[in-house]
Structure formats: structure tokens, C-alpha cells
C-alpha positions as CSV (number, residue, x, y, z in Angstrom):
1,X,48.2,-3.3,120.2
2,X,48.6,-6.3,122.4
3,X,46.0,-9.4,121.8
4,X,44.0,-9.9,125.0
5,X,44.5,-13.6,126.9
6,X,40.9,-14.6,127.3
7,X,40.5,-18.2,129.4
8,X,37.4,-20.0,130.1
9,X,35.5,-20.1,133.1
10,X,36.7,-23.6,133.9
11,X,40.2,-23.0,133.2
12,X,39.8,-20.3,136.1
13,X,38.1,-22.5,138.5
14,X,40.9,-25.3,137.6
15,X,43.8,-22.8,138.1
16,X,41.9,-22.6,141.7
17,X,41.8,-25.9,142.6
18,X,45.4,-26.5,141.4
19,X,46.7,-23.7,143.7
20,X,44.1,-25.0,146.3
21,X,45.6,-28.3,146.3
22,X,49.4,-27.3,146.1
23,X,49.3,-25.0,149.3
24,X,46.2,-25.5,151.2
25,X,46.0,-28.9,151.0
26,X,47.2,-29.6,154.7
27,X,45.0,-31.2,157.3
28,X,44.7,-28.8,160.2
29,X,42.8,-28.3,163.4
30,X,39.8,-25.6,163.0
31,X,37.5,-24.1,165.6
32,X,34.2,-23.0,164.5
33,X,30.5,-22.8,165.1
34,X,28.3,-25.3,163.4
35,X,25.0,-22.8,162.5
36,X,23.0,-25.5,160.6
37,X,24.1,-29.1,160.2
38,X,22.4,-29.7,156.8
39,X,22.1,-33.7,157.2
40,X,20.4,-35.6,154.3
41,X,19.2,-38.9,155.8
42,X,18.5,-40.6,151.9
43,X,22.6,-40.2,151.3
44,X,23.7,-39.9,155.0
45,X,26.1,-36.8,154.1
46,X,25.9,-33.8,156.0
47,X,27.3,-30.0,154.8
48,X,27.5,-27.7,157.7
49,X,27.3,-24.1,157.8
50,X,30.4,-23.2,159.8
51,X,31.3,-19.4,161.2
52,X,33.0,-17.7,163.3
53,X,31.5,-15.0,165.4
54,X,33.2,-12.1,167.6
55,X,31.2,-9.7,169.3
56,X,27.7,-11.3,168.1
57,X,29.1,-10.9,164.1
58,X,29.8,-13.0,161.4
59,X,33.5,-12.6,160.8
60,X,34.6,-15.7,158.8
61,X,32.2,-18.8,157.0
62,X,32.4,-21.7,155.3
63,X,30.5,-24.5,153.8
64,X,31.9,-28.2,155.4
65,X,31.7,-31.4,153.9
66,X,31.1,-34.7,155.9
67,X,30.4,-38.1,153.7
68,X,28.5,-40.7,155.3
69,X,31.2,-43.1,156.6
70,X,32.9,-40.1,158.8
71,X,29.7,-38.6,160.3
72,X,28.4,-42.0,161.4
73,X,32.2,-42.5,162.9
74,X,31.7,-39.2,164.4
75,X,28.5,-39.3,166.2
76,X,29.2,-42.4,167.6
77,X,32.2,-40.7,169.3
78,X,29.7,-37.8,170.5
79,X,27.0,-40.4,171.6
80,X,30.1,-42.0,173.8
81,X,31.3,-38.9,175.3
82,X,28.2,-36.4,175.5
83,X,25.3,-38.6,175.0
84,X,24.8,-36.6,172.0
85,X,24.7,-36.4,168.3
86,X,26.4,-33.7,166.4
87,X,23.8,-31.1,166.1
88,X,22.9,-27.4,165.3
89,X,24.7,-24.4,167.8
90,X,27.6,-26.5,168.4
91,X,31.1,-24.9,168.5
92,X,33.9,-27.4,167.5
93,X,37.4,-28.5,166.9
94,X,37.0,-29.9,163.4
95,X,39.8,-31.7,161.6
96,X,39.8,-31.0,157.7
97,X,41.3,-29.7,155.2
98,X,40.4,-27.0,152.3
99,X,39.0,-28.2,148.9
100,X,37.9,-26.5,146.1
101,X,35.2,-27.4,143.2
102,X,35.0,-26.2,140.1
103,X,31.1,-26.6,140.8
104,X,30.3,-26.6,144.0
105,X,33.0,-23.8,145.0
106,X,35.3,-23.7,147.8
107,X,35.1,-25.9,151.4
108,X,36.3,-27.8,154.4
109,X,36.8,-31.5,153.8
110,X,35.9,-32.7,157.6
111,X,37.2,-35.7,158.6
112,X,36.8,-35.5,162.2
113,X,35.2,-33.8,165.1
114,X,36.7,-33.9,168.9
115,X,33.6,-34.5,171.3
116,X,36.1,-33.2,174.2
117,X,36.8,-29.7,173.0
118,X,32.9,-29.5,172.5
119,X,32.5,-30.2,176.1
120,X,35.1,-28.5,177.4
121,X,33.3,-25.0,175.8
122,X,30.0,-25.8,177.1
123,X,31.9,-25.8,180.8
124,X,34.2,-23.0,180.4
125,X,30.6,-21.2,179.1
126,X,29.0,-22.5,182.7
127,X,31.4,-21.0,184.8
128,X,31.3,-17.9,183.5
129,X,27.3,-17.9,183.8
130,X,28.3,-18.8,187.6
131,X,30.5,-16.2,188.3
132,X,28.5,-13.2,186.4
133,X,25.7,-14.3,188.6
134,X,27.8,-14.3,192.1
135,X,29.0,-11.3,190.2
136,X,24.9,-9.5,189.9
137,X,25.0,-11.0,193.9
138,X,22.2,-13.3,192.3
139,X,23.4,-16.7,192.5
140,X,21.2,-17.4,195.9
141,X,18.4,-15.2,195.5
142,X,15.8,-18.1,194.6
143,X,17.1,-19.7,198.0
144,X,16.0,-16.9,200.2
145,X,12.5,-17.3,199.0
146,X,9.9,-18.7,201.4
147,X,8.1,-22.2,200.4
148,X,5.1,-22.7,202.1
149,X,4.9,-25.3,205.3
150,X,2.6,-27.0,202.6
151,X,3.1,-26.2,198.9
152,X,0.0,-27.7,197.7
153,X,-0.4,-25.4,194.3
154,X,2.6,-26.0,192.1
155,X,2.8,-24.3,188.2
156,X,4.7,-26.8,186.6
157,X,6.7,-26.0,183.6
158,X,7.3,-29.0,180.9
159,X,6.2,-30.9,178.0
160,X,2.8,-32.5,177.9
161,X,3.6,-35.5,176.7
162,X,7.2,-36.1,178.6
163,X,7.8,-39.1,180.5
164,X,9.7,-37.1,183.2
165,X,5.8,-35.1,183.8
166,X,3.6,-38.2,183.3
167,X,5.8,-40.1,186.6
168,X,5.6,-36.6,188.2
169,X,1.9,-36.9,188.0
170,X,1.7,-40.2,189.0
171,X,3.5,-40.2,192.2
172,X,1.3,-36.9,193.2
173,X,-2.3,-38.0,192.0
174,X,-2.2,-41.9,193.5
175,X,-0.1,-40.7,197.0
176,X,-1.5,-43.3,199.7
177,X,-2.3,-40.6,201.8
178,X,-4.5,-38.9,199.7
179,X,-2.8,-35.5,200.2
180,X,-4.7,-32.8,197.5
181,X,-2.6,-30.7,195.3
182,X,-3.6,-28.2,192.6
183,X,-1.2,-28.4,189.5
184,X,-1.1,-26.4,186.2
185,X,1.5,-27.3,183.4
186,X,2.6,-24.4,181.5
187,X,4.4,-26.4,177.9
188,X,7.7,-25.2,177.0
189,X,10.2,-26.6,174.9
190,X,13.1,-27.5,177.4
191,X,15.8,-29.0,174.7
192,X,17.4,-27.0,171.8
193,X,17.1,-23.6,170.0
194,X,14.2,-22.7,171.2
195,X,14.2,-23.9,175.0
196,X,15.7,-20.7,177.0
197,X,12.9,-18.7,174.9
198,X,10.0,-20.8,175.6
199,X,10.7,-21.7,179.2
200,X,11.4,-17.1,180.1
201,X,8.0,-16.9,178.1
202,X,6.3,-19.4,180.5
203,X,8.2,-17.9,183.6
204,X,7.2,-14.8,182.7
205,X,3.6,-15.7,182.7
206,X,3.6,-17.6,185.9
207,X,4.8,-14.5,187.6
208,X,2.1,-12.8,187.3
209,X,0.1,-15.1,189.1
210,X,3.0,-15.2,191.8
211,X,0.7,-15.0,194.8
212,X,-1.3,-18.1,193.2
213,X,1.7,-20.5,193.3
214,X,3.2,-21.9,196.2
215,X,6.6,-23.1,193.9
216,X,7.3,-24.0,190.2
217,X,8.4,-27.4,189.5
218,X,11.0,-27.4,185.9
219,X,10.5,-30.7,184.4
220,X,12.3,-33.0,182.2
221,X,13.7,-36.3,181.1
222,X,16.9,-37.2,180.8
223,X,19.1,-36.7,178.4
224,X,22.5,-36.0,177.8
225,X,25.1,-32.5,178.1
226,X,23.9,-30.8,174.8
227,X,20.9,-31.1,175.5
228,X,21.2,-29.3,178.9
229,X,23.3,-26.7,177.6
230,X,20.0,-24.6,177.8
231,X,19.7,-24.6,181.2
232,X,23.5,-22.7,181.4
233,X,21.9,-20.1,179.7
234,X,22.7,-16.8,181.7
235,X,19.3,-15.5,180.5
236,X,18.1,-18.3,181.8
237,X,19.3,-18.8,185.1
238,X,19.2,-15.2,186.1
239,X,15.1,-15.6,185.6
240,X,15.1,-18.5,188.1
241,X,17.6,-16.7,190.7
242,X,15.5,-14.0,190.6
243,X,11.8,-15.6,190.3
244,X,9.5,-14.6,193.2
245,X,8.8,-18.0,194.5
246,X,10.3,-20.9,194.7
247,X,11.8,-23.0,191.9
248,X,12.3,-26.6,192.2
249,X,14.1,-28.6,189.5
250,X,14.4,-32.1,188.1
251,X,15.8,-32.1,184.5
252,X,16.4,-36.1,185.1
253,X,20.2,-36.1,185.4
254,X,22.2,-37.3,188.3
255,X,25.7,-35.5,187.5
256,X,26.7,-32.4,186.3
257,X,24.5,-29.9,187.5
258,X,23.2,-27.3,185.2
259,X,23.6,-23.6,186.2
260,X,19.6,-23.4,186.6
261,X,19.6,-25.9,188.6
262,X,22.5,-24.6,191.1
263,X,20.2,-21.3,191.1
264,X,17.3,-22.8,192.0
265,X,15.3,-23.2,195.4
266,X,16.0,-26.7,195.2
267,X,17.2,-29.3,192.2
268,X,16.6,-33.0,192.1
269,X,17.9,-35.8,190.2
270,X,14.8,-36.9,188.9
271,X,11.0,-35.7,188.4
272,X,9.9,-38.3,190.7
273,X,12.2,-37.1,193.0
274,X,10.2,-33.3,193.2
275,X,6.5,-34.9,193.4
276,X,8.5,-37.1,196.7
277,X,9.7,-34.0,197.9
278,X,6.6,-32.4,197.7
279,X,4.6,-35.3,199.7
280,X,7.0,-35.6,202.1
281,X,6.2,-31.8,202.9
282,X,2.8,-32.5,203.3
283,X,3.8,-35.8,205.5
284,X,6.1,-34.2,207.9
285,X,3.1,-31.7,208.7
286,X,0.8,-35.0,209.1
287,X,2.5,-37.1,211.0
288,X,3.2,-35.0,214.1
289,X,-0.5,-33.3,213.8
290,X,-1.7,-37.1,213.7
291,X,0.2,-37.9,217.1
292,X,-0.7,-34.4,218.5
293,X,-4.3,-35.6,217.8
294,X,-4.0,-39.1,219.5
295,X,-2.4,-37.1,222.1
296,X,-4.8,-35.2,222.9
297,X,-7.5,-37.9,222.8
298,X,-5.5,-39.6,225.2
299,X,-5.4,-36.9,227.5
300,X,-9.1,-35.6,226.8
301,X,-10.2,-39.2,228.1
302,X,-8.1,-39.5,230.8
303,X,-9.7,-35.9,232.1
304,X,-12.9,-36.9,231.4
305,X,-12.8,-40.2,233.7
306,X,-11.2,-38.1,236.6
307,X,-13.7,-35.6,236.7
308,X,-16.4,-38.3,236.4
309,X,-14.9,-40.2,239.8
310,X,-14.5,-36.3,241.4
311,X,-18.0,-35.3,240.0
312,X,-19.6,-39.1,241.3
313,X,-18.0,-38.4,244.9
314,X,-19.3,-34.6,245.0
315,X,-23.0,-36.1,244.0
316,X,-22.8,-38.3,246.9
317,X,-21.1,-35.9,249.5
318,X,-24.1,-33.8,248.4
319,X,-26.8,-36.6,248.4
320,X,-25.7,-36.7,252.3
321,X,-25.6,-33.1,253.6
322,X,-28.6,-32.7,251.5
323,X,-30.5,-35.7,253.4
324,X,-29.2,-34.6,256.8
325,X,-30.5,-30.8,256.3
326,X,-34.1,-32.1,255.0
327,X,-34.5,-34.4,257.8
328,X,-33.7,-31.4,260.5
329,X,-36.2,-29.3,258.6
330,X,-38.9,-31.6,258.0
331,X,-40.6,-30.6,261.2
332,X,-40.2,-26.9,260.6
333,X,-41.7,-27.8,256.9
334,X,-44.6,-29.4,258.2
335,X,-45.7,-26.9,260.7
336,X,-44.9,-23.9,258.5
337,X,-47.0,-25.6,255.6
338,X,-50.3,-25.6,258.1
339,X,-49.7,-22.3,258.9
340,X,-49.6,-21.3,255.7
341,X,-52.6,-23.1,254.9
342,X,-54.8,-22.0,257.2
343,X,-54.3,-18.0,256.2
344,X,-54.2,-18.9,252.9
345,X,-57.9,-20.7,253.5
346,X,-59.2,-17.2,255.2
347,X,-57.4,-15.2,252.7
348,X,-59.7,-17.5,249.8
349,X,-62.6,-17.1,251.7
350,X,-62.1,-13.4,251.6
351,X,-61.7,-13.1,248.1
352,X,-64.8,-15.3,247.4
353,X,-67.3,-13.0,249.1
354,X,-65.7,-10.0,247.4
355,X,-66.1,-11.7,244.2
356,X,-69.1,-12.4,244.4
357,X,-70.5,-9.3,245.6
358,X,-68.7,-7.9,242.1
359,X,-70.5,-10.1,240.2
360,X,-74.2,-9.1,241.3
361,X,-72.7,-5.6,240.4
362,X,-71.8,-6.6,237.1
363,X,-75.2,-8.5,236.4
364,X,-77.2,-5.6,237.4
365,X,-75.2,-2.9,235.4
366,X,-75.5,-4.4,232.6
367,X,-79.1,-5.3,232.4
368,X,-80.7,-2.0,231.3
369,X,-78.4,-1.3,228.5
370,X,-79.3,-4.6,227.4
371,X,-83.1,-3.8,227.6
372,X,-82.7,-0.5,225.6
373,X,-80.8,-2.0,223.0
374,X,-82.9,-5.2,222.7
375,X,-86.1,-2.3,222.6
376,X,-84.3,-0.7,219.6
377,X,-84.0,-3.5,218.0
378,X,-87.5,-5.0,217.8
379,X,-88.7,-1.2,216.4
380,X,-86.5,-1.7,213.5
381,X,-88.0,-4.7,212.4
382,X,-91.1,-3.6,212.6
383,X,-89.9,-0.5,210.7
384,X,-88.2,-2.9,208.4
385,X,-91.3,-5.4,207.7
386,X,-93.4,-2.7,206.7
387,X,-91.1,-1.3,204.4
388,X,-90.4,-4.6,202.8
389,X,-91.5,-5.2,198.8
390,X,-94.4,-7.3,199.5
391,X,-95.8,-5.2,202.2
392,X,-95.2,-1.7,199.7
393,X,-97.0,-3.8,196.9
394,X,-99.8,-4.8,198.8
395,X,-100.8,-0.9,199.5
396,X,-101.1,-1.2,195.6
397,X,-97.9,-0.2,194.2
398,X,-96.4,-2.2,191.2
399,X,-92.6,-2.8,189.9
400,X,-92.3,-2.8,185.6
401,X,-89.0,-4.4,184.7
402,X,-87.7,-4.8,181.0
403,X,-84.8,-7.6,180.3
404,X,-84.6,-7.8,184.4
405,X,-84.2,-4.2,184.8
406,X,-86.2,-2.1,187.0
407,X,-87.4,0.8,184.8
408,X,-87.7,4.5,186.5
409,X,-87.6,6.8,183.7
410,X,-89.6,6.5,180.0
411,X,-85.8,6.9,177.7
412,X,-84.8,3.5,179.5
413,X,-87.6,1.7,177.5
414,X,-87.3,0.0,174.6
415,X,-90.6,-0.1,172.8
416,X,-90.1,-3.5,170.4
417,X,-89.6,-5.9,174.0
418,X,-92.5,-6.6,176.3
419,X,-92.7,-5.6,179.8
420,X,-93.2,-7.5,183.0
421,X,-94.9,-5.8,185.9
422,X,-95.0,-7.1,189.2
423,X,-98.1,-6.6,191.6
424,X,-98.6,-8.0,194.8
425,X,-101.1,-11.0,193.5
426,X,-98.6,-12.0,190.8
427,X,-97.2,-10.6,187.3
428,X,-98.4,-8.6,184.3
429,X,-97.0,-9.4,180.5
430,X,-97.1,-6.3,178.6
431,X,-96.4,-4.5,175.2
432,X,-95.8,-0.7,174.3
433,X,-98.2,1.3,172.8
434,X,-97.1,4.9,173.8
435,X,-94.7,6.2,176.5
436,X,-95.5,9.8,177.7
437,X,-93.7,11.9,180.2
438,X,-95.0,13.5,183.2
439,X,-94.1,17.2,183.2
440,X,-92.3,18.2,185.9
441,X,-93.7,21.1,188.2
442,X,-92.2,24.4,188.0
């Protein structure tokens, strides 16, 4: 029987790296996706996760290895052309060549990175968001929306503590006009991973207040081409193209306009530029109602003094007739008023007698039933003297009262208190020695 070759683990891994070296050794030119950078900031290298991806899967990966001395050389290349350092989600044209470890296992030895491949992706990427959108007929949609003559309620979507929102503020809350707006910031991320996410999640909200919101305002700071990539997202932009109301834009760049922002009711360079827009809005309505107003001031007043002059030469056209007429009927007056007084005098003295003579017949009427009723009355008082308690006490008749009480039957007595009874000369103090009952007839 044959005797088995057995080698060691490390013999195996060097046998690896020999063949590694002989014929993979060659520095080529690799496209590939950087998933996670992997930087470590104490030793400045960085070991990227590289893949490549067709149809959303994982077909090919590898780990990368970039020493300190070549990443610093490469982001300062990336700073130059995209304002940006290398970072996660990137796809690039890497320069390397394949190493293997007897430890650490097999990778890509990168020792360079071209910057204009990167941004060459990230436009051929934006122009085909561009055409699927003309494509879905969706590219204008946000366009034909209707902003209000004044938008004075704006949901604005940023980052609380962005410098691009705190000048927006600014401009809008110390305006020299003192035009009013009502704004509500809804946060969102609006760089990176997670910036196409959390700006649809705040969209999403703020369309549901749609009737609320005259326009949403997008805002950022600058920054450079990476970090706009989100904002070619075709997610993204389709949500803007198709938003209910206006969107207005200013992701604080001056070149290169995003796909969101080509969709969008209206982009601006900077957020200053929005919170301009919107006060100029609000001035363009002022300014023409403030000379309207003058205006009409000016013509009010000039009405008011001509009908003053026409008014002031009626009064004394009036003044005249009115004198002329009163002097031809001041005769007439005169003579009618004696007339009228002298049948008005016979017409008094007419009605004097007759009042009179109703008088008499008043007085006399009501005499007698004035005599029977005063004769009724002096019988009952006399009918009420006599039957008065000092009058019924005088015929001899007494009142016994215990504790204040009158008493009218023998039960109401009780026989340990003393009695007081009244006669007409004065009052009896009294005790119980027996209490009987008068039987009552049958």
C-alpha cells in the first residue's frame, strides 16, 4: 500500500501564495463596489469590503487592502475632483493587485483609486433616473402644481441643526417688512445611506397634511457630488415629481443639478435663496396693493373735495329759492295763522264747558258709593272694638297660658310648671292641683 503525503497547514497556505505571486501578481484595473470602507483612524489603514453585484446579488467579493500612505494620497485626489472622501456605496476603478496571506487569507493590494470613473458612474446613473422619469411622463409633474399667490405656510424638510436651515430662518423671521409665515421642519437625514429613506418617510408624512402646506422647501448645505448622489435617487425624485404641492429646493450647490432638483417646482442655489424667493412672493403682492391703496386715497380725496364745492353751491342755490319762496308766503302765513287761531280759540272754549260739565258728573256719581262704603266701614270697627281681647275680658272672661302657650284642652297641661292667667285687671300666677274634664253632652 502506498504511504500517504501529509503537508502542514502552512506548507498549504505557502504553496498558495507561491502560485499567487507567480501568476496573479500583475497590477490590473478592477471595478467594484466599496460596501464598507473599514478605516481605522489609530493606524490610518483602511480594508474595504469590495463586491460585485448583478441583478441586486452578490456575484463576486473581496477583502482590499489600503496602507496609510496610499489612502491619504487617494482621498486627497477625491477631495480635488468630487469634494469628497472615499466612502461607503461607492463603485470604483481600483488599481491593485492580488495577495495572498498565510494568515489573513487572500486580497486586493490597492494602490490607487480613479476619482473620474467614480464620477462618471454617478452621471451615467443620473441620466438614466432622467430618462425613466420622462419615460413614467413624470419628469414635470411637480411643475404643473399650483403655488399659492402667497405661500405663507411652508413644511420644510432638513436638519435641525444645519447651517443651510438656520440662514433660511433668518432671512424669513427678521424680513423688514414684517411679512408672517408659518413654518414646520420635518428632520431628515439628507447625506448618505440613509438620506433617500428618511427624506420619502418625511414626504410621506407631509402629504397627508397636503391641504395644510402651501409648498415644501428641501434644505441643505453644501457639499460636494457624493454627497448629492442621494438626491439622483429615482425613488427619490419620482416622490418629488409626483408630490401634491409644490417643492422648492436649495441643497446649497451652484452646478450640477441633482435629479430632485430638476423635478422639482422650483430649485435654488442656496437656502437663502428659497426664504428670498418666498418674500419676494409676498412683496410683489404688496407693492402693487400698497400703490392701489395710495391710489385710491388719492382719488377718494379728490371726490370728496368736488362734491364738497358741488354740495356748498347746491346749499346756497337752495338758501336763495328757499328765501325767495318764504318771503312770497309770509303774508299768506300770517293771515292763515290768525285764522287758525281764532277757531282754534272757539274750538277750546267748546271743549272747556263740555269738560266741565263732565266733571260735575263725575263728582256727583261718585259720591254715594263713597258714603256706603265709608258707612260699612265705621260698622266694622265698631264690630271690631268690641270683639277686641280687652273688651271680651272685661265681660269677665280670662286667658290661662303655660310656657306662652294659650291652653284649650286639659292633655296640653303639664302639671309640674305654673300657670299664668290673664284677666282684665292684670295676671294670675298659678300651680296644679287637679285637672278634670268637662263631659261632653250626648
Amino acid at each position: 500500500m502506498e504511504e500517504k503525503t501529509v503537508y502542514t497547514l502552512s506548507q498549504l497556505t505557502r504553496s498558495v501564495q507561491n502560485a499567487i505571486s507567480r501568476h496573479c501578481s500583475k497590477v490590473v484595473w478592477i471595478k467594484a463596489e466599496i460596501v464598507k470602507l473599514n478605516y481605522y483612524s489609530k493606524s490610518g489603514h483602511c480594508y474595504p469590503a469590495l463586491v460585485e453585484k448583478k441583478d441586486g446579488k452578490v456575484i463576486a467579493e473581496m477583502r482590499g487592502n489600503i496602507w496609510s500612505a496610499t489612502f491619504d494620497n487617494i482621498n486627497q485626489k477625491f477631495r480635488a475632483v468630487l469634494k469628497e472622501e472615499l466612502k461607503d456605496d461607492m463603485t470604483v476603478v481600483i488599481q491593485g493587485s492580488v495577495t495572498f496571506h498565510p494568515v489573513h487569507g487572500l486580497a486586493l493590494n490597492i494602490i490607487d483609486i480613479d476619482p473620474a470613473y467614480t464620477l462618471g458612474e454617478l452621471a451615467r446613473e443620473k441620466a438614466e433616473t432622467i430618462e425613466k422619469l420622462k419615460a413614467d411622463q413624470l419628469f414635470n409633474a411637480n411643475k404643473k402644481t399650483s403655488l399659492p399667490l402667497l405661500p405663507k405656510t411652508i413644511a420644510i424638510v432638513s436638519v435641525e441643526t444645519s447651517k443651510g436651515y438656520q440662514d433660511f430662518l433668518n432671512v424669513i423671521n427678521s424680513n423688514t417688512w414684517g411679512y408672517k409665515f408659518h413654518h414646520l421642519l420635518f428632520p431628515a437625514i439628507l447625506q448618505g445611506d440613509r438620506a433617500v429613506s428618511t427624506i420619502s418617510m418625511q414626504l410621506e408624512k407631509i402629504s397627508g397634511f397636503s391641504d395644510v402646506f402651501d409648498a415644501v422647501a428641501i434644505i441643505r448645505g453644501g457639499g460636494g457630488e457624493i454627497g448629492l448622489s442621494c438626491f439622483d435617487d429615482y425613488g427619490l425624485a419620482k416622490k418629488i415629481a409626483k408630490f401634491p404641492i409644490p417643492v422648492l429646493t436649495g441643497i446649497g450647490h451652484s452646478t450640477n443639478e441633482t435629479v430632485s432638483e430638476l423635478v422639482s417646482y422650483e430649485s435654488f442655489i442656496t437656502p437663502t435663496k428659497i426664504a428670498e424667493f418666498l418674500l419676494q412672493k409676498f412683496h410683489d403682492f404688496s407693492v402693487p396693493v400698497h400703490q392701489a391703496g395710495e391710489k385710491l386715497d388719492k382719488e377718494i380725496n379728490w371726490l370728496f373735495r368736488n362734491q364738497k364745492t358741488g354740495l356748498q353751491e347746491s346749499a346756497r342755490l337752495f338758501n336763495s329759492l328757499t328765501n325767495r319762496a318764504m318771503d312770497r308766503n309770509k303774508v299768506n302765513l300770517d293771515r292763515l295763522a290768525q285764522e287758525l287761531y281764532i277757531v282754534s280759540k272757539e274750538i277750546f272754549r267748546c271743549k272747556d264747558e263740555e269738560i266741565k260739565q263732565l266733571e260735575r258728573s263725575i263728582l256727583s256719581a261718585a259720591k254715594n258709593p263713597f258714603k256706603e262704603s265709608l258707612q260699612k266701614l265705621q260698622f266694622s270697627e265698631e264690630k271690631l272694638r268690641l270683639l277686641s281681647p280687652d273688651n271680651v275680658l272685661k265681660r269677665g272672661y280670662s286667658i290661662t297660658r303655660q310656657n306662652g302657650k294659650a291652653i284649650k284642652q286639659p292633655e296640653e297641661l303639664d302639671p309640674e310648671k305654673v300657670l299664668e292667667t290673664r284677666i282684665f285687671g292684670g295676671t294670675i300666677t298659678s300651680r296644679i292641683e287637679r285637672t278634670e274634664k268637662i263631659p261632653k253632652n250626648d
